[in-house]
C-alpha positions as CSV (number, residue, x, y, z in Angstrom):
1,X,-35.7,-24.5,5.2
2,X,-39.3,-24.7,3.4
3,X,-40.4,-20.9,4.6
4,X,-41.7,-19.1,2.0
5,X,-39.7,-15.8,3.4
6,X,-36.6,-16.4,4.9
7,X,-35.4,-13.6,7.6
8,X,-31.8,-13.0,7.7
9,X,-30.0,-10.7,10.6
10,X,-26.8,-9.3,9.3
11,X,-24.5,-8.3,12.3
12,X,-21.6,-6.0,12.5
13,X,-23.7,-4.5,9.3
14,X,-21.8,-1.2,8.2
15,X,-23.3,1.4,5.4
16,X,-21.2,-0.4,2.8
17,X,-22.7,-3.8,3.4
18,X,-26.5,-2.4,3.7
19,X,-26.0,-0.8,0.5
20,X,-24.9,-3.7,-1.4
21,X,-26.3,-6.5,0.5
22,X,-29.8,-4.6,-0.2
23,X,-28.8,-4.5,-3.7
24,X,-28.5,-7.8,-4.2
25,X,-31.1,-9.3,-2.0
26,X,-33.5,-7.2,-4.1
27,X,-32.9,-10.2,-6.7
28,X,-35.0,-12.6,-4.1
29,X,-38.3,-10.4,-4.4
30,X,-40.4,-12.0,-1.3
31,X,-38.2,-15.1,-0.5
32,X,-35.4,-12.8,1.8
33,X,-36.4,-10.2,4.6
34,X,-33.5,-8.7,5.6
35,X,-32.5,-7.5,9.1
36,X,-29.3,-4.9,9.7
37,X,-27.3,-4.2,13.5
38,X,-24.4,-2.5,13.5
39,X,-23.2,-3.8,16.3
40,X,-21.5,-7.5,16.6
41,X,-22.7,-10.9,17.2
42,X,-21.8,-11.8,20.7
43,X,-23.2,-13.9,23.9
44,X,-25.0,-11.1,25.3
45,X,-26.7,-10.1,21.6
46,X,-28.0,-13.4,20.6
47,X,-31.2,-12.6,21.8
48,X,-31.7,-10.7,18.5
49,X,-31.4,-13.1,16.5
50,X,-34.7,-15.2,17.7
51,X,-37.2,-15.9,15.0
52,X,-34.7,-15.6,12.1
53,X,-33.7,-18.2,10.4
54,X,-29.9,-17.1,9.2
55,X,-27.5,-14.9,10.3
56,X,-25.0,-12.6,8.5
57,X,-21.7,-12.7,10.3
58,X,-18.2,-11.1,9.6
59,X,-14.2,-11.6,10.7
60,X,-15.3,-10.2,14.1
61,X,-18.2,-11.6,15.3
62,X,-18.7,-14.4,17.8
63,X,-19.2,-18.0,16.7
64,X,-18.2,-19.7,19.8
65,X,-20.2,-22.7,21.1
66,X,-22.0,-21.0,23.6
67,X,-23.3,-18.3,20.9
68,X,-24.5,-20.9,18.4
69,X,-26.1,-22.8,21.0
70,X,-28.1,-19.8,21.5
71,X,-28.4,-19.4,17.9
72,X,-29.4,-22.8,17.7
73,X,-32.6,-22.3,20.3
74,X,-33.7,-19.1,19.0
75,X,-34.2,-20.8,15.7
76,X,-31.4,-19.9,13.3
77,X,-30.5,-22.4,11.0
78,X,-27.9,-21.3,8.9
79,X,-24.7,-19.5,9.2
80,X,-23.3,-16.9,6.5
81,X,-20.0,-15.8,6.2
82,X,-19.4,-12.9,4.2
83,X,-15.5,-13.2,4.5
84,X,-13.1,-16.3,3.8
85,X,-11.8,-17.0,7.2
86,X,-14.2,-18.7,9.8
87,X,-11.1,-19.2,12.4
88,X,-14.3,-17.3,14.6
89,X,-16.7,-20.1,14.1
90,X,-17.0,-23.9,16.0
91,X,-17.5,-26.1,12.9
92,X,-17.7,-28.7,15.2
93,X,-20.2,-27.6,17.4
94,X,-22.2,-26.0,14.0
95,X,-22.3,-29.7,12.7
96,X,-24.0,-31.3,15.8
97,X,-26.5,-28.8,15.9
98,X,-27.1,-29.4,12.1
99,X,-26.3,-25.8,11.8
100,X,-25.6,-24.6,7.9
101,X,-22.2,-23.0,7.7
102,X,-21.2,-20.8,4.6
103,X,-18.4,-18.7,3.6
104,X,-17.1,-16.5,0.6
105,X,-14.1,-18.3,-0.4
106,X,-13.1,-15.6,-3.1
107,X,-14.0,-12.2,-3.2
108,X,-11.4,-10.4,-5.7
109,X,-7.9,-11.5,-4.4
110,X,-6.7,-8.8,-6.1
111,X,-8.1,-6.4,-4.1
112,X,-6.5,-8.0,-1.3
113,X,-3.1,-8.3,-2.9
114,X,-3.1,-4.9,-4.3
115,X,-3.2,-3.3,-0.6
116,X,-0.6,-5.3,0.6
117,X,1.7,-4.0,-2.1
118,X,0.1,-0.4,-0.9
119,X,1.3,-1.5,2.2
120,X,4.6,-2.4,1.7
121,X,5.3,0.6,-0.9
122,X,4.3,3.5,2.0
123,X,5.9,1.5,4.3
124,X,9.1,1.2,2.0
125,X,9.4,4.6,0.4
126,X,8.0,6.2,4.3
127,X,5.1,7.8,2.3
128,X,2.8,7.9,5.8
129,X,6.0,10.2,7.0
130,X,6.2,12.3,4.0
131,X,2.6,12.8,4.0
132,X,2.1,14.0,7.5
133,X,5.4,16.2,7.2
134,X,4.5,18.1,4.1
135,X,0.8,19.3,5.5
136,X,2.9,20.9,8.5
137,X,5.1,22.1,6.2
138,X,8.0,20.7,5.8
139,X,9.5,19.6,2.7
140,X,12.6,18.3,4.2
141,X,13.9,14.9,2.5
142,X,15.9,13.2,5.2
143,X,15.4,10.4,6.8
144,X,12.8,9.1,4.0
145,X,15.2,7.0,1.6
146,X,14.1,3.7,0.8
147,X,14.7,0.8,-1.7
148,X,14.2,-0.3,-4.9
149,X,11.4,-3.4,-5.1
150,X,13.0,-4.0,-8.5
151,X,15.7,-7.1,-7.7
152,X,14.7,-7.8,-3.8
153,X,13.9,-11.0,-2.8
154,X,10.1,-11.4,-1.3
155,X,8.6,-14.4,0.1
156,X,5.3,-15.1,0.5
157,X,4.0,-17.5,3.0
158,X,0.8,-19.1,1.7
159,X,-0.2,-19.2,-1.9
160,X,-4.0,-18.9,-2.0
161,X,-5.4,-16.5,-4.8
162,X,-4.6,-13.7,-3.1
163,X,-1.0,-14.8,-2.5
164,X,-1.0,-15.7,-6.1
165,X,-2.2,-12.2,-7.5
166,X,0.3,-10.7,-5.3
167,X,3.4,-12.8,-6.8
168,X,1.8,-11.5,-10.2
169,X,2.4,-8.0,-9.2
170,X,5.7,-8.5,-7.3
171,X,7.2,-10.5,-10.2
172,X,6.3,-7.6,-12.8
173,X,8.3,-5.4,-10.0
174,X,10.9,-7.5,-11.1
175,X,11.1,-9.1,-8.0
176,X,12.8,-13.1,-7.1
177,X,10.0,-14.8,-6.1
178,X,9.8,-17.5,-2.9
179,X,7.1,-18.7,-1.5
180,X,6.3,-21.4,1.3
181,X,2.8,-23.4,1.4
182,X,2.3,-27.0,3.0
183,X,-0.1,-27.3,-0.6
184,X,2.2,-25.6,-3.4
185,X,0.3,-24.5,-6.6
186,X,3.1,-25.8,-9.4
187,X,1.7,-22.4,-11.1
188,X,3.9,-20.3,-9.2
189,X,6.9,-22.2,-10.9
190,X,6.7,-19.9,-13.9
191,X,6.7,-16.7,-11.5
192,X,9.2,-18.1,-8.8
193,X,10.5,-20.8,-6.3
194,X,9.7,-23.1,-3.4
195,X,11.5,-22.9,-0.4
196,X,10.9,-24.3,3.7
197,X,9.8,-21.7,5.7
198,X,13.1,-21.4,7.6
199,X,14.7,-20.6,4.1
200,X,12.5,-18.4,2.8
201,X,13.2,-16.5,6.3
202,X,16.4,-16.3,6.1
203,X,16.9,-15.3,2.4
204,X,14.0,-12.0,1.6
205,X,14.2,-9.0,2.0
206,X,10.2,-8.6,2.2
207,X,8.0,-11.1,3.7
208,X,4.0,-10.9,3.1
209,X,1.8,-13.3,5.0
210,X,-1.3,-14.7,3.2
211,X,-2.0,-18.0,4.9
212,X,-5.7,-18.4,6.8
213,X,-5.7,-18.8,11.0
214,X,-5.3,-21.6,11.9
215,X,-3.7,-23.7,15.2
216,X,-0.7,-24.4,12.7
217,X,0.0,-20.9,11.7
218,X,-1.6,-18.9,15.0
219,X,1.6,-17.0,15.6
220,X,3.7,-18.1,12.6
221,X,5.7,-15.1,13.2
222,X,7.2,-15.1,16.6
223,X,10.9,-14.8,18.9
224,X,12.2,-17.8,16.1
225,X,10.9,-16.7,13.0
226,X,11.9,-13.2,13.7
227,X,15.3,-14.5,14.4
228,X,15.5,-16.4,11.3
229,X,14.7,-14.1,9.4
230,X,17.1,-11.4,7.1
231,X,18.6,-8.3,9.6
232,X,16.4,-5.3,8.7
233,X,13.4,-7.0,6.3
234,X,10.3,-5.7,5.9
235,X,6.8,-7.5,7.2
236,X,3.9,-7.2,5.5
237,X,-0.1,-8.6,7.0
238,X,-3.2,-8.5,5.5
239,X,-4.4,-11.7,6.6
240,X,-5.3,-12.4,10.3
241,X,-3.7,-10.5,13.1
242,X,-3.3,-13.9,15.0
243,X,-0.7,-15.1,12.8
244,X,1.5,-12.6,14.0
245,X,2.6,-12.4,17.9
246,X,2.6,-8.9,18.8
247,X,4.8,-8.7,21.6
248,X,7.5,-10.7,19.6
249,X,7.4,-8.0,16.6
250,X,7.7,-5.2,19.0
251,X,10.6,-6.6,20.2
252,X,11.8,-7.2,16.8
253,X,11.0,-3.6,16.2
254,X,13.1,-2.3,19.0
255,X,16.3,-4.3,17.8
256,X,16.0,-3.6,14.8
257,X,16.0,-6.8,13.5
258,X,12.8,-6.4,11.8
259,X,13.3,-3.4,9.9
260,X,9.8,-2.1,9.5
261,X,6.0,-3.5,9.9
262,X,2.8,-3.1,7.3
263,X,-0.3,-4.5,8.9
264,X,-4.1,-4.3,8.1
265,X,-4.9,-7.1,10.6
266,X,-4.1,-7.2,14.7
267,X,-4.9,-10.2,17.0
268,X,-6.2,-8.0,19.0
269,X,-8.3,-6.2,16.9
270,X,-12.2,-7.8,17.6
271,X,-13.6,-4.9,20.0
272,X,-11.3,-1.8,18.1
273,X,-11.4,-2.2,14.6
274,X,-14.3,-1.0,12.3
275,X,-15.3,1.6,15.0
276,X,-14.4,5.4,15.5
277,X,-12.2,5.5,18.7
278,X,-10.6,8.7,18.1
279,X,-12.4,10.5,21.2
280,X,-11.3,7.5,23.2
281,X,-8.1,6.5,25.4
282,X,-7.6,3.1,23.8
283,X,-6.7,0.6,26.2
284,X,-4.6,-1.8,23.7
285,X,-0.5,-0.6,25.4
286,X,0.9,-3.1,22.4
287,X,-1.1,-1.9,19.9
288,X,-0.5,1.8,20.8
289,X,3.2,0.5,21.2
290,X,3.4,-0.1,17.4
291,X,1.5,3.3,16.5
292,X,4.4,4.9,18.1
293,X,7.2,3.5,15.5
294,X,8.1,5.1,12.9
295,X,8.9,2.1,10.8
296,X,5.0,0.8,11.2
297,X,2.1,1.4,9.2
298,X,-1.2,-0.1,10.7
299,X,-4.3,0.3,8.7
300,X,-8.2,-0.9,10.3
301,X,-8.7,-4.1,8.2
302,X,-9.8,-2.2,4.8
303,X,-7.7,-4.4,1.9
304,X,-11.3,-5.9,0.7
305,X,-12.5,-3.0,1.1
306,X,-13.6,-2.1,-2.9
307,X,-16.7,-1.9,-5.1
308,X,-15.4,-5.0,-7.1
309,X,-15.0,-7.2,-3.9
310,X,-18.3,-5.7,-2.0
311,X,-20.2,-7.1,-4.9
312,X,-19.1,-10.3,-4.7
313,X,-19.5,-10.7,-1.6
314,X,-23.1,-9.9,-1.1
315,X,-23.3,-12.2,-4.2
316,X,-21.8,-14.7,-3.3
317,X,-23.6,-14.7,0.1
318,X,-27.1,-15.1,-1.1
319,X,-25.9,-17.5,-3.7
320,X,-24.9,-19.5,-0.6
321,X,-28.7,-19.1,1.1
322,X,-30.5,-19.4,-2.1
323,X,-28.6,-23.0,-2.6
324,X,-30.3,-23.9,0.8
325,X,-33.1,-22.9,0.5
326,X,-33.4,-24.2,-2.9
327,X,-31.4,-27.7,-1.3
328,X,-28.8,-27.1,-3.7
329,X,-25.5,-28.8,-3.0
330,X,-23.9,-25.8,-2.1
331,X,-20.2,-26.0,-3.0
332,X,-18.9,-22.9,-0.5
333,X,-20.3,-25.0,2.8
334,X,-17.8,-25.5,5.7
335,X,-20.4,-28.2,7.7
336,X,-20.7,-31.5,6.0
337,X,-23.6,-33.0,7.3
C-alpha cells in the first residue's frame, strides 16, 4: 500500500468499537480514514467495501472464498482481525489473492479467564436462579446448594494465555489442576498436571474449554466425550461455540450426565448474537432448548468484553495496518506470502 490515506471499513462496528477504534486511529492524523457499518460482512454486503483498501472484521463476519474474492475486486487489500480466532477466514484463498491477513493474538487473557470463572461460579452457586427469584420475591433457599471450588478437580483443555490465567485463578481457589494441550507450556507444572484428554474427562469435576476452532477440535465435546467424562460435572465455554456439539450436550443435559452448562459462545450463534432479539420469536429450537434448563447459563459472547481488552484491541489492530503500510514485518500476520 503506498496511499497516502488509507480507508478502512470496519464491519459488525458496535458503539464500543467506534469509540475506541476512533480513539486510537486518531494517532494516524491523515494516514487512516475510517469507515463504520453495523451490520456484518457477508456475500451480499461486499459491495461496500469497494474503494477501500482494508477491512475491519470480527468473530462473526464472513471470510469465505467467495467474499474475499469480492473483496479482492473491489480493491481491498488487507484483512484485520480485531479478535484471535480467524476459524471465519480462508487463509488459503487470502494468500493467492496476495490478500494481507492480521489478527489480535492477545487482548487481556485475563479478561477472558475471569468470565469463565464468572461463569462457572453463577453457574455453580445457581446465582442466575437466586437472582431472578429474589426480584419476585422470594427468598426461599432450596434448591440453590452448590459446591465448594476449593479441593475439586478442573481441567482445562487448551493452555493458551487465557487458559493459563485461568489456571492462575483456579489454583488460588485451591483447586487440582489438569490440563490437556497437543503443545503443553512446562509452566503449568508449578500450578498443576498433564493428562490425555480421555483422563482429564474422566477425573474433574469442572471442565473449561479454551482451545481455538479448528477441524481437530470442531466438536471436541460430543456423545464420547460427554460419556467419558465425570457423572454430574460442570462445563464451562468461552471459546468458540463450534467446539461444543449442541445436540450432544442437550442430551447430556437431559441425563444428567452433564450436570450443568456455562457458555458465552454457541455454534450457532453468527446471525443471533450481538443483536437485540428480544421482540423476536427466535428460530434457533436447540438454542431455546438450553435456555430452558435450569442448570445452563448462556451469556451473548461478552468475556472480552472490558475497557482493558477494547484498548488493546483497537491497538493492536492499527499496529497491524501501520506495519503494512509502513512494510514492516508484521509479526501478528496469518498469510505468509
Amino acid at each position: 500500500m503506498t496511499k497516502k490515506t488509507i480507508k478502512l471499513a470496519v464491519f459488525s462496528a458496535k458503539p464500543y468499537d467506534k469509540k475506541y477504534l476512533s480513539e486510537v486511529a486518531d494517532r494516524f492524523p491523515g494516514a487512516v480514514e475510517v469507515f463504520f457499518y453495523d451490520f456484518a460482512l457477508k456475500p451480499k454486503t461486499t459491495s461496500v467495501a469497494k474503494g477501500v483498501d482494508a477491512v475491519c472484521v470480527f468473530v462473526n463476519d464472513d471470510l469465505s472464498a467467495p467474499v474475499l474474492q469480492a473483496l479482492h475486486e473491489a480493491g481491498v487489500r488487507a484483512v484485520l482481525l480485531r479478535c484471535a480466532g480467524y476459524n471465519n477466514v480462508d487463509l488459503a484463498v487470502a494468500k493467492q489473492l496476495g490478500i494481507f491477513v492480521a489478527n489480535v493474538p492477545s487482548y487481556s487473557p485475563e479478561s477472558v479467564a475471569e468470565f469463565a470463572v464468572a461463569l462457572l461460579q453463577v453457574l455453580n452457586r445457581h446465582i442466575h436462579r437466586a437472582y431472578n427469584r429474589v426480584r419476585d420475591g422470594n427468598f426461599n433457599l432450596q434448591g440453590l446448594v452448590g459446591t465448594t471450588l476449593h479441593g475439586k478437580t478442573v481441567g482445562l483443555v487448551g493452555l493458551g494465555k487465557i487458559g493459563f490465567a485461568f489456571a492462575r485463578i483456579l489454583h488460588g481457589y485451591g483447586c487440582r489442576l489438569l490440563a490437556y494441550d497437543p503443545f503443553p507450556n512446562n509452566a503449568f507444572l508449578e500450578l498443576g498436571e498433564f493428562r490425555s484428554l480421555e483422563e482429564l474427562l474422566s477425573e474433574c469435576d469442572i471442565i473449561s474449554l479454551h482451545c481455538p476452532l479448528t477441524e481437530q477440535t470442531r466438536h471436541i465435546i460430543n456423545d464420547s466425550s460427554l460419556a467419558q467424562m465425570k457423572k454430574g460435572a460442570l462445563l464451562i465455554n468461552t471459546s468458540r461455540g463450534g467446539l461444543i456439539h449442541t445436540k450432544s450436550v442437550i442430551t447430556a443435559l437431559k441425563k444428567g450426565q452433564l450436570g450443568g452448562l456455562g457458555i458465552d459462545v454457541y455454534e450457532e450463534e453468527g446471525d443471533l448474537f450481538y443483536k437485540d432479539h428480544s421482540g423476536d420469536i427466535i428460530q434457533d429450537d436447540q438454542l431455546m432448548r438450553l435456555l430452558t434448563f435450569p442448570n445452563v447459563v448462556v451469556t451473548g459472547h461478552q468475556a472480552f468484553l472490558t475497557e482493558e481488552a477494547l484498548v488493546e484491541i483497537a491497538t493492536t489492530t492499527f499496529q497491524n495496518l501501520h506495519d503494512l503500510i509502513t512494510g514492516q514485518e508484521c509479526r501478528n500476520s496469518l498469510v505468509k506470502n
